[in-house]
Residue frames as a rotation matrix with the C-alpha (Angstrom) as fourth column:
UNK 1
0.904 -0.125 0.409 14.62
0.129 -0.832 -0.540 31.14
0.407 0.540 -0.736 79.51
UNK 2
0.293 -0.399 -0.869 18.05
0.956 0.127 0.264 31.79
0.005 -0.908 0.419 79.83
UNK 3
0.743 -0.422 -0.520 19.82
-0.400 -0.902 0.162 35.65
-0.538 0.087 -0.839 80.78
UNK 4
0.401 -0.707 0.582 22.48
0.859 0.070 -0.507 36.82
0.318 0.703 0.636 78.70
UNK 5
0.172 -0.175 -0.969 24.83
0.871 -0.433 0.233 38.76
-0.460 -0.884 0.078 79.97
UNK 6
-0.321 -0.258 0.911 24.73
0.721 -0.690 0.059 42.41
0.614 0.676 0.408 78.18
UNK 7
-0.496 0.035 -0.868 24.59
0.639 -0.661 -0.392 46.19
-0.588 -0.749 0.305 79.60
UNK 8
-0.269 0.659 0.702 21.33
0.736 -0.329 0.591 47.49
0.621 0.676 -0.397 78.15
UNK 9
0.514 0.850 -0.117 19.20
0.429 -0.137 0.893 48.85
0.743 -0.509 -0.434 80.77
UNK 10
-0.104 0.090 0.990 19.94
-0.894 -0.445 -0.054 51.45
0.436 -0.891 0.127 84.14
UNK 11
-0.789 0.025 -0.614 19.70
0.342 0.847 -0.406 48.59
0.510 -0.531 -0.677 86.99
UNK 12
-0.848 0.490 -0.201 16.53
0.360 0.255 -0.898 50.53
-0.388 -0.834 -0.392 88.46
UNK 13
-0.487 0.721 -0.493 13.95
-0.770 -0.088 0.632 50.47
0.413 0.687 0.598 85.78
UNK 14
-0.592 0.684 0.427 11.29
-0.563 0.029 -0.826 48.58
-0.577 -0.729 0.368 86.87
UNK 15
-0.882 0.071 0.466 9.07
0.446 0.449 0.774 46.21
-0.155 0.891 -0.428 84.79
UNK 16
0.195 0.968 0.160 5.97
0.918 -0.123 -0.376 48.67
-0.344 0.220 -0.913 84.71
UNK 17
-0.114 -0.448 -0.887 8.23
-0.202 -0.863 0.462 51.12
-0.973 0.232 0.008 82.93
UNK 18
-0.870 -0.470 0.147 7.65
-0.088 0.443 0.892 48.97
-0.485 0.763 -0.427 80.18
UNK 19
-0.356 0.923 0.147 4.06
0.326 0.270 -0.906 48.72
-0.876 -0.275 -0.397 80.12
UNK 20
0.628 0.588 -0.510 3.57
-0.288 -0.434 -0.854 51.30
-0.723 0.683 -0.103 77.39
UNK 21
0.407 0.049 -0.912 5.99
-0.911 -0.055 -0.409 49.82
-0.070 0.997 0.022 74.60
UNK 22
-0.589 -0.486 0.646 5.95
-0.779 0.553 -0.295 46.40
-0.214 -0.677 -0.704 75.66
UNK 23
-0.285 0.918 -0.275 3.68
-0.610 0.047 0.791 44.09
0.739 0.393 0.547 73.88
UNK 24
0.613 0.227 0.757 1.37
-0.788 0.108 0.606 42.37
0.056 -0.968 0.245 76.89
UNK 25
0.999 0.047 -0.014 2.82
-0.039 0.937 0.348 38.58
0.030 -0.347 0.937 76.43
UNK 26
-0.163 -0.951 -0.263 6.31
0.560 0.130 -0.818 39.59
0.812 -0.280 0.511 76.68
UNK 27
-0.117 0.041 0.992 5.28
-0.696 -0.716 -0.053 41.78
0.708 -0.697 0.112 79.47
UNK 28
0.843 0.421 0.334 4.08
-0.536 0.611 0.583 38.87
0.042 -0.671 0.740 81.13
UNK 29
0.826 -0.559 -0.075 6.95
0.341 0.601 -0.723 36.92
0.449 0.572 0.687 79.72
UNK 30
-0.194 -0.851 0.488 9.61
-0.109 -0.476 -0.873 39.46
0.975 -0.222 0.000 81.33
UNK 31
0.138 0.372 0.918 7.95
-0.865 -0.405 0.295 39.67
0.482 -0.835 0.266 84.61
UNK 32
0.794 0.286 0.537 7.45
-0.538 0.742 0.400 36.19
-0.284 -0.606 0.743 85.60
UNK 33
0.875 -0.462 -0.143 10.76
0.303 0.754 -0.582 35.65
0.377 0.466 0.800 85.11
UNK 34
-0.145 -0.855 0.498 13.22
0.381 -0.513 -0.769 38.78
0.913 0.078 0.400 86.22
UNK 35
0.642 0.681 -0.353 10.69
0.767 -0.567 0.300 40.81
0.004 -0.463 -0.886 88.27
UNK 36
0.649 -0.217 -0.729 12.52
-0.256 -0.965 0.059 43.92
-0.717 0.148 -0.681 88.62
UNK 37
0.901 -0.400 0.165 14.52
0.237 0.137 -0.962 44.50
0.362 0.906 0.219 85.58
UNK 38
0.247 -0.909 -0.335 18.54
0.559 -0.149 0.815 44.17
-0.791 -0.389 0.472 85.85
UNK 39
0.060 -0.581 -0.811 20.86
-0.552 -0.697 0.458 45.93
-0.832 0.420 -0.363 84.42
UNK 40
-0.454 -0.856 -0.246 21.47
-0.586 0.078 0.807 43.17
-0.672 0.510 -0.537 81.96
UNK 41
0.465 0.882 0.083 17.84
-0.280 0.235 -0.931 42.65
-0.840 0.410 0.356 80.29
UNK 42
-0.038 -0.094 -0.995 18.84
-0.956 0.294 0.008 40.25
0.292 0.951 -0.101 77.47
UNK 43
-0.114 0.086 0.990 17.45
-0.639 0.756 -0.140 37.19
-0.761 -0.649 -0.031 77.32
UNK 44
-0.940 -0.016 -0.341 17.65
-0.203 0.829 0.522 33.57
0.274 0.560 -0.782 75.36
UNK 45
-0.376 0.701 0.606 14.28
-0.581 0.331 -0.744 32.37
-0.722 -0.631 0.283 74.41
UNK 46
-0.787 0.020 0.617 12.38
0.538 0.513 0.669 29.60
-0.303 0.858 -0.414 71.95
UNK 47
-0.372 0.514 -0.773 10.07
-0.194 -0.858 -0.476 31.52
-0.908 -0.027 0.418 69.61
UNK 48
-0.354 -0.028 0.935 8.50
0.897 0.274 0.348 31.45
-0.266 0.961 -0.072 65.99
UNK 49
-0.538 -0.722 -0.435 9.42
0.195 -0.609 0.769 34.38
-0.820 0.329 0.468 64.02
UNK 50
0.385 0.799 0.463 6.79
0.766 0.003 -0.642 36.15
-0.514 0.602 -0.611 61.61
UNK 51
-0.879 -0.360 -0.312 8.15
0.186 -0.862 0.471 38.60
-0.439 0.356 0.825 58.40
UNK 52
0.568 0.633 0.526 5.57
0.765 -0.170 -0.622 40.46
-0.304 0.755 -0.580 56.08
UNK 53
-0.669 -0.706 -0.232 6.56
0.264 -0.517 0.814 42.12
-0.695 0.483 0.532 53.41
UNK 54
0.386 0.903 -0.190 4.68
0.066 -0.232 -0.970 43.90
-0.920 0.362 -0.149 50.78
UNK 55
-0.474 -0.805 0.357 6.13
0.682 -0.079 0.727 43.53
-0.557 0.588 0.586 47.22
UNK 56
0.022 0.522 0.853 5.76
0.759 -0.564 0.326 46.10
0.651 0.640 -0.409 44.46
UNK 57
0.438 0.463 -0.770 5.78
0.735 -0.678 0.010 48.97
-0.518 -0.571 -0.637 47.62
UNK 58
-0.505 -0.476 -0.720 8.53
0.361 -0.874 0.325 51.02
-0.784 -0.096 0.613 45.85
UNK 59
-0.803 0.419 0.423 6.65
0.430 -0.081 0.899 50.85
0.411 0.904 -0.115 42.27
UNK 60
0.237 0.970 0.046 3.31
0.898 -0.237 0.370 51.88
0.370 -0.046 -0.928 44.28
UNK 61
0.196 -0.175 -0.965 5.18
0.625 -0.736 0.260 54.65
-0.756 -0.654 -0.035 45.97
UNK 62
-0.908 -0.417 0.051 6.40
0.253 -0.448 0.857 55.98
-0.335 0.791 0.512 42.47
UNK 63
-0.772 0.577 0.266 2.97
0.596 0.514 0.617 55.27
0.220 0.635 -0.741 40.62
UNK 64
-0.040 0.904 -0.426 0.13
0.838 0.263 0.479 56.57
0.545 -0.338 -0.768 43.41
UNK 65
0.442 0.193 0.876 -0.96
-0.410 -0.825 0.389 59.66
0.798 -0.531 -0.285 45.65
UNK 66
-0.660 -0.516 0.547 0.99
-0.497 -0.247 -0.832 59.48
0.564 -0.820 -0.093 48.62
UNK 67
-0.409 0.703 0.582 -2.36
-0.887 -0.156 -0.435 59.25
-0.215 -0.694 0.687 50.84
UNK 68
0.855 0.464 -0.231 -3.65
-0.501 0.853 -0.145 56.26
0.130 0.240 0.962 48.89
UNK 69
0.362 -0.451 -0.816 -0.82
-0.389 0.722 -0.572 54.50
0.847 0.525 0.086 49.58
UNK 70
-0.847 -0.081 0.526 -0.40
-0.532 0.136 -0.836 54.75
-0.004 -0.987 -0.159 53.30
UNK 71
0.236 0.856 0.459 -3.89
-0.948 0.306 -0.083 54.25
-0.212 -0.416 0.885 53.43
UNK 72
0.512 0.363 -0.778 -3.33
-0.680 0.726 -0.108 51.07
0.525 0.585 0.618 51.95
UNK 73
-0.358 -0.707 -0.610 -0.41
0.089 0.625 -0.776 49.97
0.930 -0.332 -0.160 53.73
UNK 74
-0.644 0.265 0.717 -2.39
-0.765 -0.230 -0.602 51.08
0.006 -0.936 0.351 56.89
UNK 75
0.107 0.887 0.450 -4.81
-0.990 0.138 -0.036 48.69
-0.094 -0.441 0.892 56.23
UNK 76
0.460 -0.137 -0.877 -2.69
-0.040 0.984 -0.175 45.71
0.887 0.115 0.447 55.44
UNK 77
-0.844 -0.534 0.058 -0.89
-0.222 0.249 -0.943 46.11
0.489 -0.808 -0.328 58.98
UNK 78
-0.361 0.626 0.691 -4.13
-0.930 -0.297 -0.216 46.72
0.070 -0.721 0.689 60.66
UNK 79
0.721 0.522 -0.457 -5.63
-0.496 0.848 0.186 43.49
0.485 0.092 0.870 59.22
UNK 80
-0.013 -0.854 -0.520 -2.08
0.035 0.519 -0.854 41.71
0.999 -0.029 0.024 59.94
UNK 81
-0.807 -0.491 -0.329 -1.65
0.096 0.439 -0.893 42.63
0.583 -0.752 -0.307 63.19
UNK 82
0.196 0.893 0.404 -5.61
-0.972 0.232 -0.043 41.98
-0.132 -0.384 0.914 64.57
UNK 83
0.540 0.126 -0.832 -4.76
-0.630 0.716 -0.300 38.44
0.558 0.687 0.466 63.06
UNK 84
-0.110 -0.713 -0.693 -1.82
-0.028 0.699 -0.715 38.09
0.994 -0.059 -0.097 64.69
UNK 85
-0.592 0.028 0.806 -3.03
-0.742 -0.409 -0.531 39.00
0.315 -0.912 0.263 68.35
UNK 86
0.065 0.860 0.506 -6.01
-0.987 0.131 -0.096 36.74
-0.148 -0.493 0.857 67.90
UNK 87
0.863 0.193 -0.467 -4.01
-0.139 0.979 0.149 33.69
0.486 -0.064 0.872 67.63
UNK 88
0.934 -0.043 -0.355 -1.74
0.351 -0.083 0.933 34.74
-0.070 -0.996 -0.063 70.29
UNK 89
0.151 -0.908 0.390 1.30
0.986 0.113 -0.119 36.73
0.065 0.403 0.913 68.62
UNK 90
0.398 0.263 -0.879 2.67
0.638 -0.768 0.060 39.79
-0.659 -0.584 -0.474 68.94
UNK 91
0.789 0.042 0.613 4.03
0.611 -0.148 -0.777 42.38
0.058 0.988 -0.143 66.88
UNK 92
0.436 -0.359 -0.825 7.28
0.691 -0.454 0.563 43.80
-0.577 -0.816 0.050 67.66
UNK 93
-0.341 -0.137 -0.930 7.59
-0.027 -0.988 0.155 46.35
-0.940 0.078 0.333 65.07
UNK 94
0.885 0.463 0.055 6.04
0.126 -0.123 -0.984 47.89
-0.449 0.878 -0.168 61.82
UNK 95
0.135 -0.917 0.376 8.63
0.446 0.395 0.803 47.44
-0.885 0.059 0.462 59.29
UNK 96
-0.771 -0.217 -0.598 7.62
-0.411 -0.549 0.728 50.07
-0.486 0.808 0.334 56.78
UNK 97
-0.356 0.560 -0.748 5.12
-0.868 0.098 0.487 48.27
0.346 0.822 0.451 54.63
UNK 98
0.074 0.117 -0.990 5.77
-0.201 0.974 0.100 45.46
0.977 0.192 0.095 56.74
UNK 99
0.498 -0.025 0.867 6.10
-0.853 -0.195 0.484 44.08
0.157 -0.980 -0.119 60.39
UNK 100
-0.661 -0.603 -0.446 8.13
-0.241 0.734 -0.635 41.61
0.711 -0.312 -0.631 62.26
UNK 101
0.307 0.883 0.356 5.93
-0.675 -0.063 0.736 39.46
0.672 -0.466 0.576 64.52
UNK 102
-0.689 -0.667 0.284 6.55
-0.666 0.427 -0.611 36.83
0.286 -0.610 -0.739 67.72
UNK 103
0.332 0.892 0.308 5.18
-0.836 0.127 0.534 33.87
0.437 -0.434 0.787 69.13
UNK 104
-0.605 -0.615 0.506 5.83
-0.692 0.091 -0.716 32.18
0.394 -0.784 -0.480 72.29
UNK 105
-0.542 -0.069 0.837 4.89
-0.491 0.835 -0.248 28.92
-0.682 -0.546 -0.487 74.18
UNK 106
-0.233 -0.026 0.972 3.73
-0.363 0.930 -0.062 25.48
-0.902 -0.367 -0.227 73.84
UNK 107
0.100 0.914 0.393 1.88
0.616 0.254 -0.746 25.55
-0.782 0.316 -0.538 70.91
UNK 108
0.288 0.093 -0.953 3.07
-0.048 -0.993 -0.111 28.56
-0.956 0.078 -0.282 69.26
UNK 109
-0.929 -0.366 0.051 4.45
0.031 0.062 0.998 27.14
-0.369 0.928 -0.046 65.60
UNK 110
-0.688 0.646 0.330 1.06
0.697 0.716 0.052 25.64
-0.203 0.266 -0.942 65.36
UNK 111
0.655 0.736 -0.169 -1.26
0.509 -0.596 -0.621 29.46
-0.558 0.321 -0.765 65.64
UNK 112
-0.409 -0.665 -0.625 1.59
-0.304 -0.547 0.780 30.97
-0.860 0.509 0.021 63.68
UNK 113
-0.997 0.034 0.076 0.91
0.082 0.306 0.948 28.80
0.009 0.951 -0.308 60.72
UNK 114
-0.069 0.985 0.161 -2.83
0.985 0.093 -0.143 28.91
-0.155 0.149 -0.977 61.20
UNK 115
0.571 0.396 -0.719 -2.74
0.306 -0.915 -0.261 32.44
-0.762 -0.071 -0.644 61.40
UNK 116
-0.687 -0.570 -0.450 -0.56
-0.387 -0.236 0.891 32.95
-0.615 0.787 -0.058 58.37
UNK 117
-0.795 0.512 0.327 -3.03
0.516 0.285 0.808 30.72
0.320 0.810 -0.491 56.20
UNK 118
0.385 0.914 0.124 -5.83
0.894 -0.337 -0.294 32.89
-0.227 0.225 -0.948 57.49
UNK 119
-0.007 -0.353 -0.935 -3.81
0.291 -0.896 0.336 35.87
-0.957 -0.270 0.109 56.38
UNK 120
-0.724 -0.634 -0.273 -3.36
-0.159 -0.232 0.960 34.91
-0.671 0.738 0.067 53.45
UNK 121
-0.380 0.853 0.358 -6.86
0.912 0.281 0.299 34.66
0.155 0.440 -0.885 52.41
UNK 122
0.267 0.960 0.088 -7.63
0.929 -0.231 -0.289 37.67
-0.257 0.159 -0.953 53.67
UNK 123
-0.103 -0.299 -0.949 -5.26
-0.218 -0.924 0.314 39.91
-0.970 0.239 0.030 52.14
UNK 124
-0.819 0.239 0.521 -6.35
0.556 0.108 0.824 38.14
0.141 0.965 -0.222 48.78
UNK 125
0.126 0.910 0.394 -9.68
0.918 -0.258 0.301 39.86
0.376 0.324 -0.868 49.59
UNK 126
0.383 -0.159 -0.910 -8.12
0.107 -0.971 0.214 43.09
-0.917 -0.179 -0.355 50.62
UNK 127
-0.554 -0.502 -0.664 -6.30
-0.333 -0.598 0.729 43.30
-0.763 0.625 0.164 46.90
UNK 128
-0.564 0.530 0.633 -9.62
0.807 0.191 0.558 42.94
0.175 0.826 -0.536 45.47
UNK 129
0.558 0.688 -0.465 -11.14
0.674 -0.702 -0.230 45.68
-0.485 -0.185 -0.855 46.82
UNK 130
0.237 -0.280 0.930 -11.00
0.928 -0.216 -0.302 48.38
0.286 0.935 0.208 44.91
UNK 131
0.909 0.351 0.224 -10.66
0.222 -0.864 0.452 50.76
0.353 -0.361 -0.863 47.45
UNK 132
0.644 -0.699 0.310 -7.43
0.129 0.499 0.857 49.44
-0.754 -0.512 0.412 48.09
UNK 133
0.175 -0.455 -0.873 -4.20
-0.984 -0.068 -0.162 49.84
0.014 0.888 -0.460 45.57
UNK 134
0.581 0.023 -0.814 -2.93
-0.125 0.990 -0.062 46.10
0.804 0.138 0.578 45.01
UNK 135
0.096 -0.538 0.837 -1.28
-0.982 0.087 0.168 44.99
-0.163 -0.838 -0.520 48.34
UNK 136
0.684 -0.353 -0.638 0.93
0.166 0.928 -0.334 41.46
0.710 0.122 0.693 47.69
UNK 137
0.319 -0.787 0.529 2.49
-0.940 -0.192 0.281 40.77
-0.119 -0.587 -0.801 50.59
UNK 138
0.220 -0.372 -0.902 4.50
-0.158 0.899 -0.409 37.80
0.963 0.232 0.139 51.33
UNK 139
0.857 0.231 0.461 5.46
-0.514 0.318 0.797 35.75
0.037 -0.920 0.391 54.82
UNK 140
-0.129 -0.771 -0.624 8.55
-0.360 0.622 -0.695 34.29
0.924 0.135 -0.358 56.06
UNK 141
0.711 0.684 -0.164 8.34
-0.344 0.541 0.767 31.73
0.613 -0.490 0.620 58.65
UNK 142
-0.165 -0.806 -0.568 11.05
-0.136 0.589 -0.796 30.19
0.977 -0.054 -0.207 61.29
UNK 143
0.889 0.325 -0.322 11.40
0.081 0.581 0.810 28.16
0.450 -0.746 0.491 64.63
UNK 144
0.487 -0.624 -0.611 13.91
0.487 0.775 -0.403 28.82
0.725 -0.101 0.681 67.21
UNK 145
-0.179 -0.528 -0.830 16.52
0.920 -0.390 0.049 30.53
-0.350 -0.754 0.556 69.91
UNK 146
0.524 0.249 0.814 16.16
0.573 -0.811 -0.120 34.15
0.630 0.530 -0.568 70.01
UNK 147
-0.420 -0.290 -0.860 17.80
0.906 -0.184 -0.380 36.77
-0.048 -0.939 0.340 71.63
UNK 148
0.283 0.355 0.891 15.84
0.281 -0.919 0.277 39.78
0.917 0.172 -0.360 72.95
UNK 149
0.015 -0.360 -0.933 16.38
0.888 -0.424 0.178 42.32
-0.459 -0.831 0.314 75.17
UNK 150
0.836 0.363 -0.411 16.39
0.338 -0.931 -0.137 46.24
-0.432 -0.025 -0.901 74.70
UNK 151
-0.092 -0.759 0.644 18.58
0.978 0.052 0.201 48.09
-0.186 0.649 0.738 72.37
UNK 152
0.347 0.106 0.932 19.80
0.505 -0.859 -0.091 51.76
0.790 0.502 -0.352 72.12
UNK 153
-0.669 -0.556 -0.493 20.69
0.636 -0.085 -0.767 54.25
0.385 -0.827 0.411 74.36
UNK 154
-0.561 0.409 -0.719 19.06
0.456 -0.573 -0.681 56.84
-0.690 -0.711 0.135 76.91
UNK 155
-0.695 0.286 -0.660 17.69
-0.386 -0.922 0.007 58.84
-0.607 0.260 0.751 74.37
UNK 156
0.356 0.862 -0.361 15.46
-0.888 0.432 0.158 55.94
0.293 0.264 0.919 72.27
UNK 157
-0.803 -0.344 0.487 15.21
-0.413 0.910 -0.037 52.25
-0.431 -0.231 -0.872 73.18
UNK 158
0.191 0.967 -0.169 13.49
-0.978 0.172 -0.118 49.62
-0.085 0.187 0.979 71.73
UNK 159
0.116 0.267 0.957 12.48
-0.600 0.787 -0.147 46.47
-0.792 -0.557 0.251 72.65
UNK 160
0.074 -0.094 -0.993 13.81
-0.960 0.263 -0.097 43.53
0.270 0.960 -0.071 69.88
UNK 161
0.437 -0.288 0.852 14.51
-0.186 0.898 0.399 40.41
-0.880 -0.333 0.339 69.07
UNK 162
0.228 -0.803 -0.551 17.85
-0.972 -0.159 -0.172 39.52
0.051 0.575 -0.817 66.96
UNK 163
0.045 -0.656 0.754 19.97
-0.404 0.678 0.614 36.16
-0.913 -0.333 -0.234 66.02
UNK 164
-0.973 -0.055 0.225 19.97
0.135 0.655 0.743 33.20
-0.188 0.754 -0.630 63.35
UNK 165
-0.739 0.657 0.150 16.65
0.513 0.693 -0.507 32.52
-0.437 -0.298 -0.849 63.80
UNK 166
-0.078 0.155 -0.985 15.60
0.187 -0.968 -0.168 36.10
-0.979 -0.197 0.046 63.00
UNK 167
-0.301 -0.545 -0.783 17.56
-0.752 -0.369 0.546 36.41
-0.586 0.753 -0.299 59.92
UNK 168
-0.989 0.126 0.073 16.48
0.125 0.483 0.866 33.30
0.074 0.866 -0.494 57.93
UNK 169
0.279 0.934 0.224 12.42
0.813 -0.105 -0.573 34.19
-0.512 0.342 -0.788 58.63
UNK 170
0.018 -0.099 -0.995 13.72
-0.618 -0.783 0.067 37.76
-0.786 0.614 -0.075 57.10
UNK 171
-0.407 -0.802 -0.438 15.16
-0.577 -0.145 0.804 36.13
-0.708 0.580 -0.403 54.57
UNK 172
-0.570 0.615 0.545 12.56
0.817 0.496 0.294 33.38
-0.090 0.613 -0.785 53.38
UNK 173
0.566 0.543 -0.620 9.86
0.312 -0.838 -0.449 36.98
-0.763 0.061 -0.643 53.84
UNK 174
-0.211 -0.709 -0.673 12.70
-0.500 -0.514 0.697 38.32
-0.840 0.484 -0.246 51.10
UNK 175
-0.903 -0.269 -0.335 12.17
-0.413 0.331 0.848 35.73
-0.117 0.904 -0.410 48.45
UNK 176
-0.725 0.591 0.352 8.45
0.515 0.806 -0.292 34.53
-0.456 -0.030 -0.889 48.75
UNK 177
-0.950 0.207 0.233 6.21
0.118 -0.454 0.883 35.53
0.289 0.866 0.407 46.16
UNK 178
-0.578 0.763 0.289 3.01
-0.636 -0.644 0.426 37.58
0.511 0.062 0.857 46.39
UNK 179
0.515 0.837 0.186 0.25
-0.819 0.415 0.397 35.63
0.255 -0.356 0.899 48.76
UNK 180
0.227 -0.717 -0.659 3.38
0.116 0.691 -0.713 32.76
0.967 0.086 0.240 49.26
UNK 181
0.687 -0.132 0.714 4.45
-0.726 -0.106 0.679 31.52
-0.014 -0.986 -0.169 52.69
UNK 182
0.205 -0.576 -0.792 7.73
-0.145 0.782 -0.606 30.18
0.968 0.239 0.077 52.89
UNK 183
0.683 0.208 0.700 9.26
-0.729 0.260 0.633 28.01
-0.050 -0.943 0.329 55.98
UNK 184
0.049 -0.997 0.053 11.80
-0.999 -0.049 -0.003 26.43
0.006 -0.053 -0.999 57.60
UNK 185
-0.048 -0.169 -0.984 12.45
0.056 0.984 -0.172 22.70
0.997 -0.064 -0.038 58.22
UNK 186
-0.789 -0.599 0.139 12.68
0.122 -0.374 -0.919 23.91
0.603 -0.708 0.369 61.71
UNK 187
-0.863 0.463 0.203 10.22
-0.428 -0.456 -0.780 25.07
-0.268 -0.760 0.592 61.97
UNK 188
0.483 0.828 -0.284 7.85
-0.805 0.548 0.228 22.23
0.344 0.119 0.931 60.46
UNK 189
-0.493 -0.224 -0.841 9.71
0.214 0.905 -0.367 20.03
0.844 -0.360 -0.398 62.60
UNK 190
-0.972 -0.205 0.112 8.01
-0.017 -0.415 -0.910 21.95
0.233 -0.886 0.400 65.28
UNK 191
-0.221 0.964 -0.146 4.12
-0.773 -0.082 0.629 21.66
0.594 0.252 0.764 64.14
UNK 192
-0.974 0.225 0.006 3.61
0.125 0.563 -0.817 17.94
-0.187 -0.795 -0.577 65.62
UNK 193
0.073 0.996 0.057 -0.06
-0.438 0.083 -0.895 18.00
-0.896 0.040 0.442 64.10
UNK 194
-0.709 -0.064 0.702 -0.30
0.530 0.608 0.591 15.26
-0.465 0.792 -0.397 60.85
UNK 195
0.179 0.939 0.293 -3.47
0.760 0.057 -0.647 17.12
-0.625 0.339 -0.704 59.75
UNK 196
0.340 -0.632 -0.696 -0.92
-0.427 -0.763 0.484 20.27
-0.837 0.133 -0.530 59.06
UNK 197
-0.422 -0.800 0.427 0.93
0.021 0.462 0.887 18.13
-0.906 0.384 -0.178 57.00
UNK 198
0.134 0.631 0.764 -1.95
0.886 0.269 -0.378 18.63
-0.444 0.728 -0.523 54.06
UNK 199
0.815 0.566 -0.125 -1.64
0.519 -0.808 -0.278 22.09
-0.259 0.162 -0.952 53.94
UNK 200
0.368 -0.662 -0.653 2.23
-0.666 -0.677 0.312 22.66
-0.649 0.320 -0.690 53.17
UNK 201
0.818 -0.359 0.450 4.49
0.543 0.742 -0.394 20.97
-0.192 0.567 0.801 50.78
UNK 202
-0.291 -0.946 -0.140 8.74
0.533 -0.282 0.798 20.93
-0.794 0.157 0.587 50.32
UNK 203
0.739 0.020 -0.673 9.56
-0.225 -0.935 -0.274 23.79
-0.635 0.354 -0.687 47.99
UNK 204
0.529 -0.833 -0.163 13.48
-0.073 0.147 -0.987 23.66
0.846 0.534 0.017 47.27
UNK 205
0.448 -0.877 -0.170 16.91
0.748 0.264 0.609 23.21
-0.489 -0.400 0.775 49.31
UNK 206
0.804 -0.234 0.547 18.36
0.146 -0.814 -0.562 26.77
0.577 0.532 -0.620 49.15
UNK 207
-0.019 -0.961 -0.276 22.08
0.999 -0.027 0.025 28.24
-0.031 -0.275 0.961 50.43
UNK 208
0.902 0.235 0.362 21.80
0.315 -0.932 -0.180 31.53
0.294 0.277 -0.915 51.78
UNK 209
0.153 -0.920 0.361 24.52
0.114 -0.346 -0.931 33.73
0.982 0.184 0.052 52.03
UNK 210
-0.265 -0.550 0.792 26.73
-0.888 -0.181 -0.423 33.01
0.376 -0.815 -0.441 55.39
UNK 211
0.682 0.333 0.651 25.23
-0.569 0.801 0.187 29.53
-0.459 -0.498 0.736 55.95
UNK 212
-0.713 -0.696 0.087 27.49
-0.620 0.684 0.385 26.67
-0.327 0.221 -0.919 55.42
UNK 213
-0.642 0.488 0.591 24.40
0.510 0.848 -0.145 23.71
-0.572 0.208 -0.793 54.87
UNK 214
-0.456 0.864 0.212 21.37
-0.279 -0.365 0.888 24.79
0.845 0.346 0.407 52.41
UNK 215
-0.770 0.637 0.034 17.94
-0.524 -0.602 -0.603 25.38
-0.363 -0.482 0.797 54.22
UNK 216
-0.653 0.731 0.199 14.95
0.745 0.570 0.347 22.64
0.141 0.374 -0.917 53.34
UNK 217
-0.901 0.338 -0.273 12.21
-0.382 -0.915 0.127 25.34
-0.207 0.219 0.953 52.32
UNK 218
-0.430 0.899 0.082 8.44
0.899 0.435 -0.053 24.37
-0.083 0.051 -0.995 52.54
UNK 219
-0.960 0.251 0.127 5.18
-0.191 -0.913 0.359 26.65
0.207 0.320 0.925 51.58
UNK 220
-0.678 0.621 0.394 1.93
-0.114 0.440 -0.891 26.77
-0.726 -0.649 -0.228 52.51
UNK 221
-0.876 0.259 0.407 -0.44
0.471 0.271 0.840 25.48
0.107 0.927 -0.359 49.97
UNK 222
-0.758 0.645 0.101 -3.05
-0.648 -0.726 -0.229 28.02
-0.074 -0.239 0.968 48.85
C-alpha cells in the first residue's frame, strides 16, 4: 500500500475513531498499516470494484406507493450486501437503489465474481416474488489502483474510494442490462482460475468518454 500525500484528517484521530463507519476489513486494512492515523489518510491500494444499480427505479418511483418501493429497494441491498460480506467484500456506500462495494487481497477478483453470479440468481428469485415490485438490477465489475482515504470536512466525512478504476466499474454498472454483469479485461486478467473461464464470455470493445483506447468488455454467462 502506498500513502498519498493529501490533508484530510486532524493529525490526532486515532484508528478506533473509525470503528463505527469503517467497514471491519478496511479497519483492519488501515490499522496494520498506519496505526495511528496521520494527518494525510489517503492511501494507494489494489482492489476490485463492485456497482449495482437497479434499472427502471425512476419509472417504479413514478408508478408505486412510496412504501412499496423502499421496501423493495430495502430488500435488494439487504440481500446484496449479506452476499457481499460472505465472500469477503465490503460495502462502502448505499447508492440510492444501489451500492458501491470493495474487495481486497489475494484472491479477491475471484469471490467478487463468484459472488456476483450468486447474486444474480438470487435477485432473479427476488423479482419473482410477488411481494416484491420488479427489482432488475445490473453489476459493473473492475480490477485495479484505488485511491481511498476520507473526504469532507469537520462537519461530515466519509470514508471512499475514487480514481480510474472506480469510474469504469460505474460505468460498465451504467450500461449492463437487467440481471447482466459486465467486466473489464482487467479485471479477467486477474481471475487466474481456467474453470472461470466457462462462465464469462467477450461482449464488445467499447470507447468511453475520456479514454483514449476502447475497453475489452466481458459478461457473465447466465
Amino acid at each position: 500500500m502506498k500513502k498519498i500525500e493529501d490533508n484530510l484528517i486532524p493529525p490526532t484521530i486515532s484508528p478506533h475513531a473509525f470503528n463505527s463507519f469503517l467497514p471491519k476489513e478496511t479497519m483492519e486494512m488501515v490499522s496494520n498499516h498506519i496505526g495511528e492515523l496521520p494527518q494525510d489518510l489517503a492511501f494507494e491500494q489494489e482492489m476490485t470494484i463492485l456497482f449495482s444499480d437497479m434499472r427502471g427505479f425512476t419509472a417504479l418511483s413514478e408508478q408505486y406507493n412510496p412504501h412499496k418501493v423502499y421496501e423493495t429497494i430495502n430488500a435488494s441491498l439487504a440481500l446484496q450486501s449479506k452476499r457481499i460480506a460472505e465472500y469477503g467484500g465490503s460495502v462502502n456506500k448505499f447508492l440510492g437503489d444501489g451500492l458501491l462495494a470493495c474487495f481486497s487481497g489475494e484472491d479477491r477478483s475471484k469471490r467478487a465474481f463468484h459472488c456476483v453470479q450468486q447474486l444474480l440468481l438470487d435477485l432473479q428469485k427476488l423479482d419473482d416474488d410477488e411481494t416484491y415490485l420488479p427489482c432488475h438490477v445490473g453489476f459493473g465489475l473492475n480490477d485495479g489502483t484505488v485511491l481511498f482515504g476520507l473526504l469532507g470536512d469537520h462537519t461530515r466525512r466519509e470514508f471512499t474510494v475514487i480514481g480510474d478504476t472506480v469510474n469504469t466499474a460505474a460505468r460498465l454498472c451504467g450500461i449492463a442490462e437487467p440481471f447482466k454483469a459486465l467486466m473489464t479485461q482487467k479485471f479477467i486478467d486477474t481471475l487466474h482460475d481456467d474453470e472461470i473461464k466457462e462462465n464469462y464470455a467477450f461482449v464488445e470493445r467499447a470507447l468511453f468518454k475520456g479514454k483514449r483506447e476502447p475497453i475489452r468488455i466481458y459478461a457473465i454467462c447466465a
